[in-house]
N, C-alpha and C positions, 0 to 999 in steps of 0.2 A: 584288624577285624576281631581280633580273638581277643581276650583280657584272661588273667588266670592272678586268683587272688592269691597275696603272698602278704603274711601277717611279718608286722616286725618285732625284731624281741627287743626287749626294752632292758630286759635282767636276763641272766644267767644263776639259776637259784641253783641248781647243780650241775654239774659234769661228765659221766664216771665210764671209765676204759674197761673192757671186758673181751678178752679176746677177740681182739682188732672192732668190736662195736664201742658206739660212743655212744650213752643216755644222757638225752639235752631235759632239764626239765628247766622251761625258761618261762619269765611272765612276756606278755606280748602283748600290741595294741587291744587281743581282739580275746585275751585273758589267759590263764596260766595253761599250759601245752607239755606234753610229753612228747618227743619221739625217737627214734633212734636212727645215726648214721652208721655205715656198713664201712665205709674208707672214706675217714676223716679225712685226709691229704687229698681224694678224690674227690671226694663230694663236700665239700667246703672250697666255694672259686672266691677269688678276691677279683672283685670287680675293678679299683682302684684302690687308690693308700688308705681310704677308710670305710667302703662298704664293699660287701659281704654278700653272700648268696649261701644257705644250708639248703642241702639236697636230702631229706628223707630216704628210709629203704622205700617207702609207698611211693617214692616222688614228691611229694609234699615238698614244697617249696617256701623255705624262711629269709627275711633280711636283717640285719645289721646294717641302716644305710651311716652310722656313724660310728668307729669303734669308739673315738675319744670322747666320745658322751656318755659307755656305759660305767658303773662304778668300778672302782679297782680290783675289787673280788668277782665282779662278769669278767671284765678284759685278762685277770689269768688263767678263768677257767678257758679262754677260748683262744690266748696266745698260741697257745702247745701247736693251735692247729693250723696256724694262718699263716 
């Protein structure tokens, strides 16, 4: 009954660790996005062997439904955490 839109990232244009926060700044279906995760180990679920689910501090909710499609420079910024 419910729908809750979840925008997919397409690129990972950067990454960066900061006491225990992670700033994603990715481009996405729905155009280029900032946000930050609080525990990366926690709020990054791996749905299956290739998508993804990012949990915002706001709750904001992002996908990955392919990692093996993003380029080699997304897929290491977001190895570290999956």
């Amino acid at each position: 009954e419910k729908k809750y839109y979840v925008p997919e990232i397409i690129k990972i244009i950067s990454a960066k660790d900061k006491f225990g926060f992670v700033y994603f700044k990715c481009d996405t279906d729905s155009g280029i996005c900032e946000f930050v995760v609080r525990n990366p180990f926690g709020s990054i679920i791996r749905i299956d062997e290739n998508h993804i689910f990012i949990i915002d501090i706001d709750g904001n909710r992002y996908s990955i439904k392919d990692l093996s499609k993003l380029d080699k420079k997304s897929y290491r910024k977001i190895e570290l955490y999956v």
